[in-house]
N, C-alpha and C positions, 0 to 999 in steps of 0.2 A: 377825400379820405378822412374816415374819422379819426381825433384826436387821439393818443394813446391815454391808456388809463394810467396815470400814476398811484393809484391808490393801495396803498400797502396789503398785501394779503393776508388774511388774519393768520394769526397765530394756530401752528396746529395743538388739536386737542388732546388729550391725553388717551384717547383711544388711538388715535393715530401715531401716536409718538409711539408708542408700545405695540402696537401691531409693526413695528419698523425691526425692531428688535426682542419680542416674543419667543421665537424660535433661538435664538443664541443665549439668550439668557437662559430659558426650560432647559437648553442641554446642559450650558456650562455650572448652572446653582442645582441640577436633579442631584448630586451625592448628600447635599445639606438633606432639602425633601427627603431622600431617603434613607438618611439618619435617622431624622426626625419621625420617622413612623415605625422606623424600628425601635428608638425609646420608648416608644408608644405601644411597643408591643401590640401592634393592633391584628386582630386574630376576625374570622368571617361571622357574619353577623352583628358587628362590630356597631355603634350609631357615634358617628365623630363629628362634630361641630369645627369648623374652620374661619380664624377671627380675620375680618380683612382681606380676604382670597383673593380680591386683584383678579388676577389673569387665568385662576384655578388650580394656583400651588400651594403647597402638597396634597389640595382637596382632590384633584381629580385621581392623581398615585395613590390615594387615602381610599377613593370609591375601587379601584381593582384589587385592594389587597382585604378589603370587607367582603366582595363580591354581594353575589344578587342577595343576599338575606341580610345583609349590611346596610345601613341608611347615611348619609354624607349630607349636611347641609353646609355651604358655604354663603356667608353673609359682609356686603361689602356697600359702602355708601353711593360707591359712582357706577352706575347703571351701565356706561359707556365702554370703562373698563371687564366688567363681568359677560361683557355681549361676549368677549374672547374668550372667554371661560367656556360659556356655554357651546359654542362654536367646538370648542376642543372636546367638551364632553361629549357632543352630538358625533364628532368624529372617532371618536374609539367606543363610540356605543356603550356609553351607561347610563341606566336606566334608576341604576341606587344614586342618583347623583342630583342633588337641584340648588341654584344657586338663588338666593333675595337678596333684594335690593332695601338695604336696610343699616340705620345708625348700630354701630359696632356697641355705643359704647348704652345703649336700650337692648338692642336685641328684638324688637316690637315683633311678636308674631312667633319667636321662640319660645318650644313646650319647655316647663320648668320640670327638672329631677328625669334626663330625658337623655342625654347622652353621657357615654361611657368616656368619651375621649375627645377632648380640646386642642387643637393645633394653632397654631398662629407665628408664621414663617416673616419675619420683616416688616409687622404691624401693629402693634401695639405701640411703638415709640413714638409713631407719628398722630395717636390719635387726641384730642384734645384733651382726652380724662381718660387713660390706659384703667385705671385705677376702675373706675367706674365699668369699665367694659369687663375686667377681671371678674369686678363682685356680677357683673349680667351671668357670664359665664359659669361662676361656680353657681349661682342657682342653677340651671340651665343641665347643671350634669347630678348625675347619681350618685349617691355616697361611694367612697372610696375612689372615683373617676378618677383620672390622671391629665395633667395639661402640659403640653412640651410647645415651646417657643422660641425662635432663634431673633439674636436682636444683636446688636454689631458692636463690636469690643472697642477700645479707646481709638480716637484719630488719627495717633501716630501708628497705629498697626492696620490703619485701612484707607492703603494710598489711592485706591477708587476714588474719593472724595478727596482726601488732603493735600494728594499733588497735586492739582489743576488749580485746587484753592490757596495753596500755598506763594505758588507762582501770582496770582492773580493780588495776591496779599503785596506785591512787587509794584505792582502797576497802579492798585487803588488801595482805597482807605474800606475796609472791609469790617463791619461790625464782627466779635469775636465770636466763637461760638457758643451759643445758651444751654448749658445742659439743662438746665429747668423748664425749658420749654420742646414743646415738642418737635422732633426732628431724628436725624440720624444719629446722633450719640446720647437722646435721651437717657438710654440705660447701659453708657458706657461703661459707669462702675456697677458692677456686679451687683454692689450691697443695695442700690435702689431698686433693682428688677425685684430682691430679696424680700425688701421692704413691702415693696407695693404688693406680692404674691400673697405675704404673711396674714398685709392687710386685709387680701380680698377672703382669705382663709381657705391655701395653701398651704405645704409643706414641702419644702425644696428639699428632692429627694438626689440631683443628679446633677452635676454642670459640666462642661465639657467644650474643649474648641477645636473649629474645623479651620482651616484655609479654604477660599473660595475664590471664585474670577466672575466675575460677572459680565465682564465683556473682551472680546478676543477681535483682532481686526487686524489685515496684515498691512493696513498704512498706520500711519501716527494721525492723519486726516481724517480719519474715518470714526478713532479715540474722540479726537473732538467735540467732534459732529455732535457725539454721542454726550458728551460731558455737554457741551452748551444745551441738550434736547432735557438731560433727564438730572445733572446735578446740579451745575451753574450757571444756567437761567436766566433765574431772580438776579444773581448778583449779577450779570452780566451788561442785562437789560439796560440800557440806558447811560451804559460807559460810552464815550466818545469814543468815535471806530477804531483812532488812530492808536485807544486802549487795548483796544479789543485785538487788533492785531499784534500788537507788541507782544499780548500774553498768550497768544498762539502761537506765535515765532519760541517764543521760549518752551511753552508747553511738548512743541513738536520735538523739539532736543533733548528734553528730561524723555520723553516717553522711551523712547530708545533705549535708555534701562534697563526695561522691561521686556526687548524682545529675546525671544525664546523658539527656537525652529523657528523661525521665519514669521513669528509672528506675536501681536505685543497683544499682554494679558494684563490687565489689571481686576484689584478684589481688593480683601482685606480680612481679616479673623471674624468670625460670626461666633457667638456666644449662644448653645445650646444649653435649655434648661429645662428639666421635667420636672413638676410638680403635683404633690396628690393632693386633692380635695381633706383638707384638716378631718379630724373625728370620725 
């Protein structure tokens, strides 16, 4: 008999992590998306650029409310991630719709003075140079264009992320969080989204906050699962198990919280902001 393998199995990829939970997050985050196109006022015919599409939110809702005379480009740097995108746009049949594989914050391949309307749902914060990607974009659009962006309010109002970290803050010694650097609370204060807009030459015409869940599961096991796959990870990786369980044991207790009919939801405030191209 051969020997068994002990050899650890690699890590899944971020296509796979996300095709796990694609379909519960596109239900549970669609009222943001479709805020966010209604600031947009986007009317048919429409040509809307989408920063960081991921998985093809709000691009793909972006391409049925343009319809066929409307053009939708969505542009996102992990090829692996956007395979999902294109998959969901091939399934509801849109042909206004095409997604590149492309650095957000160049745009390489993007016509300049060329679309009407900019979206970018959950992506700007994490990018290396938001700042950089903003000034891609306003060349990129038409004079008077408009750009609407939703990017996540302070820590303590988005227990998605703060409770599992919080807890975990119990068990190990946790660098604090950098708002300087890129991540989920990049643009927790308001006034730097403001800044960076002004900079890229912008005008913040609108702001506005939603509540949102982004994941729903009816164990506390399943929250986990979910928090180790897509929030804490990094910081997880390489605690000794006997950590690792500890702040599971506790995490599974706090979640309870959070149940609601029969079932625990976590989110946090998301910070809507439209802004028109300056002059």
């Amino acid at each position: 008999m051969a020997p068994a393998d002990d050899t650890p199995s690699p890590p899944p990829t971020d296509e796979e992590i996300w095709r796990s939970y694609d379909s519960i997050e596109q239900r549970l985050t669609a009222p943001v998306s479709e805020r966010m196109l209604d600031l947009a006022a986007l009317r048919p015919g429409m040509r809307v650029l989408d920063l960081a599409s991921g998985r093809g939110d709000p691009a793909i809702r972006a391409a049925h409310r343009v319809g066929p005379a409307g053009t939708v480009v969505g542009v996102d740097a992990s090829p692996g991630v956007l395979q999902i995108a294109r998959e969901r746009a091939a399934r509801e049949g849109l042909s206004n719709l095409r997604f590149r594989t492309a650095s957000v914050e160049s745009l390489d391949g993007i016509p300049l003075d060329y679309f009407d309307r900019t979206l970018a749902r959950w992506g700007l914060m994490y990018l290396d140079s938001a700042t950089t990607a903003l000034l891609a974009a306003r060349r990129a659009m038409v004079a008077d264009g408009l750009l609407v962006a939703a990017v996540w309010a302070e820590p303590e109002r988005v227990p998605y992320f703060t409770v599992p970290r919080r807890i975990l803050e119990k068990h190990a010694s946790l660098p604090p969080i950098d708002f300087d650097r890129p991540g989920t609370f990049h643009y927790a204060e308001s006034a730097r989204l403001h800044r960076d807009l002004a900079a890229a030459g912008f005008v913040v015409e609108h702001e506005e906050e939603q509540h949102v869940a982004v994941i729903e599961a009816a164990t506390g096991s399943e929250i986990v699962a979910w928090t180790r796959a897509v929030v804490l990870g990094r910081l997880l990786d390489g605690l000794p198990k006997e950590t690792q369980q500890a702040w599971e044991a506790d995490v599974l207790q706090e979640l309870e919280a959070f149940r609601d009919d029969g079932f625990i939801r976590l989110g946090g405030v998301t910070r809507i902001v439209s802004a028109r191209v300056a002059g």
